[in-house]
N, C-alpha and C positions, 0 to 999 in steps of 0.2 A: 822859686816856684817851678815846679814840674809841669812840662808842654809837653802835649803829644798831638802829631798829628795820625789819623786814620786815613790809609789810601782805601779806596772802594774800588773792587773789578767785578768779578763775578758772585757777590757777596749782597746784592742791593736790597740789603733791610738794617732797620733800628734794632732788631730782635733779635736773641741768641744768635749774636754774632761776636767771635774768638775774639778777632782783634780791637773790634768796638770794647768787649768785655773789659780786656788787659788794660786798654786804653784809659779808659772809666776809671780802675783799680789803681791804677798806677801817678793819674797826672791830676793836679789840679784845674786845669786848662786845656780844653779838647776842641779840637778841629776837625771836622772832616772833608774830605776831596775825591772828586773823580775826574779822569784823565779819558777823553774822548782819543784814543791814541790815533795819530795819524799813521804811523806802519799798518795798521791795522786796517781802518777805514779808506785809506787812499786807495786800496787794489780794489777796493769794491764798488768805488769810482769809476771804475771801466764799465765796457757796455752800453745796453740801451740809456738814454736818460728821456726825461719828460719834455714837453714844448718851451719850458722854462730852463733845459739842463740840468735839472736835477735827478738824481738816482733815487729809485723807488725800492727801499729798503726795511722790511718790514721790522728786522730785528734794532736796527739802529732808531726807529720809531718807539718802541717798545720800551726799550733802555732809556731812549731820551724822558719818557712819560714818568716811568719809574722814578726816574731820579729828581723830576719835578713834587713826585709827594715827596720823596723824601726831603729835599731843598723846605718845601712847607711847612713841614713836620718841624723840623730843624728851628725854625727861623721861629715856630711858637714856643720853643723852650729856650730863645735867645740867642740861639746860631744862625747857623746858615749852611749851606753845600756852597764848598769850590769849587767850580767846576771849567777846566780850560781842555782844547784842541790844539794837542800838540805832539811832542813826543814824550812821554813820563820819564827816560831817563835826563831829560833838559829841566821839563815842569816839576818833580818830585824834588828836588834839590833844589831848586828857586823858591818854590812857596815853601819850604820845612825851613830858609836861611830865613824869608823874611818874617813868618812867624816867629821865629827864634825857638820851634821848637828843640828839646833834646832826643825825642824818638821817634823815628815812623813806626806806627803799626799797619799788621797787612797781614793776607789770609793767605797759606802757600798755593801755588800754581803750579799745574804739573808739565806743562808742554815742552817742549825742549826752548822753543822762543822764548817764552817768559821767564822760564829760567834762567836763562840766557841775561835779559831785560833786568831780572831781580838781582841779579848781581854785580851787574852795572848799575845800578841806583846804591847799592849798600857802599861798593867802593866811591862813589860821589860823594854820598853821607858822609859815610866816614871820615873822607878829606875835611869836612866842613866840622868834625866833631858832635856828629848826630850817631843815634845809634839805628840799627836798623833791625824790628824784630818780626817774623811771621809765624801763623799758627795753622794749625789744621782746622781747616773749616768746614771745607765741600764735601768730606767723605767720611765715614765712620771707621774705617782703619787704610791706611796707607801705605806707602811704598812696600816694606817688608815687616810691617807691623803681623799679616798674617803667610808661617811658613810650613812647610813641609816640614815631617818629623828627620828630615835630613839637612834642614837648615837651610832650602832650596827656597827660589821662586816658584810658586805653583803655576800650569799651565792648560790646567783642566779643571773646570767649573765646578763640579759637582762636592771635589774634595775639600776644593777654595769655601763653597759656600759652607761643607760641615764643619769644616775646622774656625769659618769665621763665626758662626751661629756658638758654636761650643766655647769661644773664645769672649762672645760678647758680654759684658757686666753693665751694670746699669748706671754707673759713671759715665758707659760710651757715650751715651743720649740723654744724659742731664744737659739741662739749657742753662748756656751762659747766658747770666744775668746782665741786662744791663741799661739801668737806670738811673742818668745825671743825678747830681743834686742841683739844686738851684745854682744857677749860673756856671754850671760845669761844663758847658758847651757855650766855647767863648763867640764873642761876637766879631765877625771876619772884619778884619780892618782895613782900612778904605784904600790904600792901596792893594789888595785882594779883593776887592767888592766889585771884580767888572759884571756887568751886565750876562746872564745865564745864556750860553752862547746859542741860538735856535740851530733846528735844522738843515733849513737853506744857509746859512751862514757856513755851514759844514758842506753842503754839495747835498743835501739827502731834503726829502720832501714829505710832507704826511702821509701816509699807508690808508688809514682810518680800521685800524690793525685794533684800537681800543673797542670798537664797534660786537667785534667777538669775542675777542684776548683783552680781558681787563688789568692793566696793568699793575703792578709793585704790588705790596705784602696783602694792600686789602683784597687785590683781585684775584692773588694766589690763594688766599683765605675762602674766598665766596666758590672759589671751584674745587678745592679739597673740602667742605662740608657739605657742597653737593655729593662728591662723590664717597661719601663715607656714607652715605645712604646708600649707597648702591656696591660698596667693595663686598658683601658677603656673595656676592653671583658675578662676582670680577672674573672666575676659573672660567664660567662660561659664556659670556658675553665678549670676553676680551677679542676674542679671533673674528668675530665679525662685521665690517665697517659700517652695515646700515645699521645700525644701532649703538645706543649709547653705553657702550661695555667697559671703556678704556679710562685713566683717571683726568687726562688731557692737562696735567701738571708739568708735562717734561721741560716747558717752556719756562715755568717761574722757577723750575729747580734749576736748569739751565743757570739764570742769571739769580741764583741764590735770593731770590723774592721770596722763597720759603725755604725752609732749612729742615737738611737730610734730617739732621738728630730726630725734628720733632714729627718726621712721617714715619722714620723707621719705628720710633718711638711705639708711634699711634699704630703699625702695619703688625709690630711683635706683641703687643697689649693683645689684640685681638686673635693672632697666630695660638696664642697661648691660649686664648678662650674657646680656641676650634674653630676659628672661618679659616674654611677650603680658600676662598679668596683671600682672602688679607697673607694668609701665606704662600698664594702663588707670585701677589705683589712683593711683598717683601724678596720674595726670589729676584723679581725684575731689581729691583735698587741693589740687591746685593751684587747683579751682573753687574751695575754701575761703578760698583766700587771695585769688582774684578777687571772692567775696562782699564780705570784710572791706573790700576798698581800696574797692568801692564802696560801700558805705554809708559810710565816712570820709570820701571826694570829694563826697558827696550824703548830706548827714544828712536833708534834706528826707523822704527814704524812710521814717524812722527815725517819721514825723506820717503815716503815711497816703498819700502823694502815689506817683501812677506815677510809674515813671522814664521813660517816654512821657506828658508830658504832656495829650498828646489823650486818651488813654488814658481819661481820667477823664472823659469826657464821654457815656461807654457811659450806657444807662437801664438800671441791673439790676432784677430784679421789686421789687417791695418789697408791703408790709400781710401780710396774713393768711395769705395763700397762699404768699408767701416764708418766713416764719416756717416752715410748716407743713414746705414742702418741705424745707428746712434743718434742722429737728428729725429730719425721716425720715432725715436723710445724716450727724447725728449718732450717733443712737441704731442705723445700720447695719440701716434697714428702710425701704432703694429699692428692692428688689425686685430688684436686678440683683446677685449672690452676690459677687464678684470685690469689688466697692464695699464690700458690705455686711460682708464678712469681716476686709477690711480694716479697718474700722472699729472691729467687734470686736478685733481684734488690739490697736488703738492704746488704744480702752477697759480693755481688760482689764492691759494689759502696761506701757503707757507706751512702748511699741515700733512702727515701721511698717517694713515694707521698702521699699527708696528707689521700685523700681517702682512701687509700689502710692500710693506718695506720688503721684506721678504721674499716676497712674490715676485717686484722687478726689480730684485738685484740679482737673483738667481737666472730671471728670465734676459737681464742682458751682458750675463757671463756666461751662460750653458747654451744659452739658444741663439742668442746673438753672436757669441763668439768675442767680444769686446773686453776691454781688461777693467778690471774691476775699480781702476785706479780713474780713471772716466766718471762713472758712476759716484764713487765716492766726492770726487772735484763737484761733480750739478750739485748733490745732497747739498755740500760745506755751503754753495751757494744760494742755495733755495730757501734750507729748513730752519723755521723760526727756532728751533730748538739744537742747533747742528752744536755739538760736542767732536772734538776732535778723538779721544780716544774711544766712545761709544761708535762714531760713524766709521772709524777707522776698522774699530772691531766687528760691526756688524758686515761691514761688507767682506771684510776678510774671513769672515761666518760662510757668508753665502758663495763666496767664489773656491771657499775649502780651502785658501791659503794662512786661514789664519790660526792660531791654537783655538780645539776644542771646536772645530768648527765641523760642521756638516762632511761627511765623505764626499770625494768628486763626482762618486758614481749616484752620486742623491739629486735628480733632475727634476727642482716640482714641476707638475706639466699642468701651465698657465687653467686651461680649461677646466680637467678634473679641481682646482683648488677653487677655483669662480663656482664651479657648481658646490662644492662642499661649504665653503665661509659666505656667499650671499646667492643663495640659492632659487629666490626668486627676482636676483637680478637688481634687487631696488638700490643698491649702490650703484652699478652699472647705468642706472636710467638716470640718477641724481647728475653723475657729470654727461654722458652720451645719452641728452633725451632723442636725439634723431632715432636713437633700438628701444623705445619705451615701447611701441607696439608689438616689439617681435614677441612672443609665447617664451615659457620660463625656461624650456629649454635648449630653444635658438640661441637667445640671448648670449650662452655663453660662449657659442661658436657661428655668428650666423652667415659666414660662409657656407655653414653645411644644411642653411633654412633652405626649403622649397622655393622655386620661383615664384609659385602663388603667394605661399606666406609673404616674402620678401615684397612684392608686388603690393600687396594689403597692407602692408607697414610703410608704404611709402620710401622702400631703400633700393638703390642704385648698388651691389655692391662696386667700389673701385671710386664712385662717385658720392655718394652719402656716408658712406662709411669705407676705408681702406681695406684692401684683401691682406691677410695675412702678409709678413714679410719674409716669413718663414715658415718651412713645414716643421710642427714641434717634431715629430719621432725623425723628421730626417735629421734636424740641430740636435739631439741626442747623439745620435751615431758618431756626428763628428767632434761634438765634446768629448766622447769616450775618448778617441782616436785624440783630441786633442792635449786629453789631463794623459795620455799611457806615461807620460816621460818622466811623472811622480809616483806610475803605481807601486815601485820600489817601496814609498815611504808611505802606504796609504793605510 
């Protein structure tokens, strides 16, 4: 009889998923397992914790939720989810000998760790005479699946995205099937049957992260049919935070609670039938897939290194005074509302909108002076959604270090972009009610409001609200003066 067990990582659904599929296809006998990995989890351990010692972690909340329907789900077709805290190259090879299964299945991982990780499990396997197999799950094409007519890595979007559009068949986005038969999802046996490990037992404490972010396939479900009402005006909505423009999926694609095939699926159905939006989205997931290939062609990325190598030869501030300014653009007290709201946002919520990502990453590498490598460590830490080759990419977008990214000499200037994408401020007022009074056009500078107004709104500046930390056209100047040492490559 043929055993198989299925590892789960960033894959968390019963649904058109590769390895579940093969799984199904292949074994009379199915298991499934996830691995709370402690490499993983332990550095996140550090920092503040709660009055109880626990770490307040909205993404490990989120995953834990998740994996409880599925464990439910599981256990009514007569299985169950494994699930331990530990390390998966110890636990993978332990639960695969006592099951007696003959295969693991598993969905590939692009990061240089994990790959790392997956090939130290395959060589355990193996010793033990398991097989070890992985598929492509998270992306619709991969590492060098799509090339240049020179047989190259691509390193510029635009061509990336035609040649993959021109390349796509309707193969790529058919959904694996995959539906047990009776008794095909075996029942975990009682020495695997330990009690589903909580939270606190790990170090981590509830969020109440399900309150907004509904978790696993049903919640990724109920929030992509909201926004399929709403993708045909996605081209214009999308840039502005006080409103509901954006698809707020990145989180359940994040942890594979809903599956690339069946958006791209639904984003090119519509593309085809003429929505302006459905094909600007479909643009955004296609960047997704252009992050992913390059970090797999360039793990280098994955340690720090530009993907322009000159790039790293910038002097960014550093000591006392960089510290200082970098605390104010964490804590969302620069002075400049648009920055500083956004901050709040991501503080408070584990949420950013894509613009505003934009807006302070550019604004605490060009204005601030700080290396972009900063910026992207808060992101990895904060955001409910943090991808390592998307966050790595976006930010090496906005500091110009990275391929296909913005020129150095591209400075947004915080205020002009506040007045353009919320222009009557009501983002600004949502996190900084202290400037709900100031007039629409204070609002986005209101250093520069009248004593009276400021006086009528009840602001102190220095004390209600922070004076800038910088002058923008002066932190211009010395950006120029600071990127001159790339204008060779520019």
């Amino acid at each position: 009889m043929q055993k198989a067990l299925v590892w789960l990582r960033r894959d968390l659904r019963l649904y058109d998923n590769a390895a579940l599929h093969y799984a199904l296809k292949e074994a009379e006998q199915v298991w499934l397992t996830f691995i709370f990995d402690t490499d993983i989890l332990k550095p996140l351990l550090k920092g503040e914790l709660d009055t109880n010692g626990l770490k307040h972690d909205r993404r490990v909340d989120f995953i834990w939720q998740g994996l409880k329907q599925i464990d439910d789900e599981l256990r009514k077709q007569g299985g169950g989810l494994i699930v331990r805290f530990g390390q998966p190259t110890q636990c993978i090879p332990e639960i695969a000998k006592e099951l007696g299964v003959n295969t693991v299945f598993t969905n590939h991982d692009y990061e240089p760790s994990a790959i790392e990780r997956d090939e130290t499990v395959r060589v355990q396997l193996e010793k033990q005479g398991i097989g070890f197999e992985t598929f492509k799950d998270q992306v619709i094409f991969e590492k060098k699946e799509i090339l240049t007519n020179s047989n190259t890595v691509f390193s510029i979007f635009t061509p990336y995205k035609n040649n993959w559009l021109k390349t796509l068949q309707e193969k790529d986005l058919a959904a694996y099937e995959c539906n047990p038969k009776p008794g095909q999802l075996a029942e975990i046996p009682k020495k695997l049957s330990a009690p589903f490990p909580s939270l606190e037992s790990m170090g981590f404490c509830p969020t109440g992260i399900e309150s907004y972010l509904p978790p696993g396939s049903e919640g990724g479900q109920s929030f992509l049919e909201d926004f399929l009402h709403r993708i045909d005006q996605y081209q214009v909505g999308r840039d502005f935070p006080a409103i509901k423009g954006v698809s707020y999926l990145s989180i359940h694609l994040r942890f594979g609670m809903l599956s690339i095939r069946g958006l791209v699926r639904e984003a090119h159905r519509r593309m085809l039938a003429g929505s302006m939006g459905a094909t600007i989205w479909l643009s955004e997931l296609i960047w997704r897939d252009f992050y992913f290939m390059i970090l797999s062609n360039h793990p280098r990325l994955a340690k720090g290194a530009s993907f322009k190598p000159d790039y790293d030869n910038i002097a960014w501030e550093s000591g006392a005074t960089a510290k200082k300014l970098f605390a104010a653009w964490c804590e969302g007290k620069t002075g400049y509302p648009l920055v500083d709201a956004a901050m709040h946002q991501l503080n408070q919520s584990g949420y950013m909108h894509n613009r505003l990502r934009m807006v302070v990453a550019s604004f605490l590498t060009k204005d601030l002076g700080i290396d972009w490598r900063w910026g992207e460590a808060y992101f990895a830490e904060h955001l409910n959604d943090f991808e390592l080759s998307s966050n790595n990419g976006g930010w090496q977008w906005a500091s110009s270090s990275g391929c296909d990214a913005q020129p150095y000499f591209r400075i947004f200037n915080p205020i002009t972009q506040s007045e353009k994408f919320d222009p009557e401020g009501k983002f600004i007022k949502r996190y900084l009610p202290q400037l709900e009074k100031l007039s629409k056009k204070s609002i986005h500078a209101p250093w520069k409001a009248g004593h009276i107004e400021l006086e009528a709104a009840g602001i102190t500046m220095g004390k209600d609200y922070p004076l800038p930390v910088v002058d923008h056209d002066e932190a211009r100047k010395k950006t120029l003066v600071r990127y001159s040492v790339v204008k060779k490559i520019a």
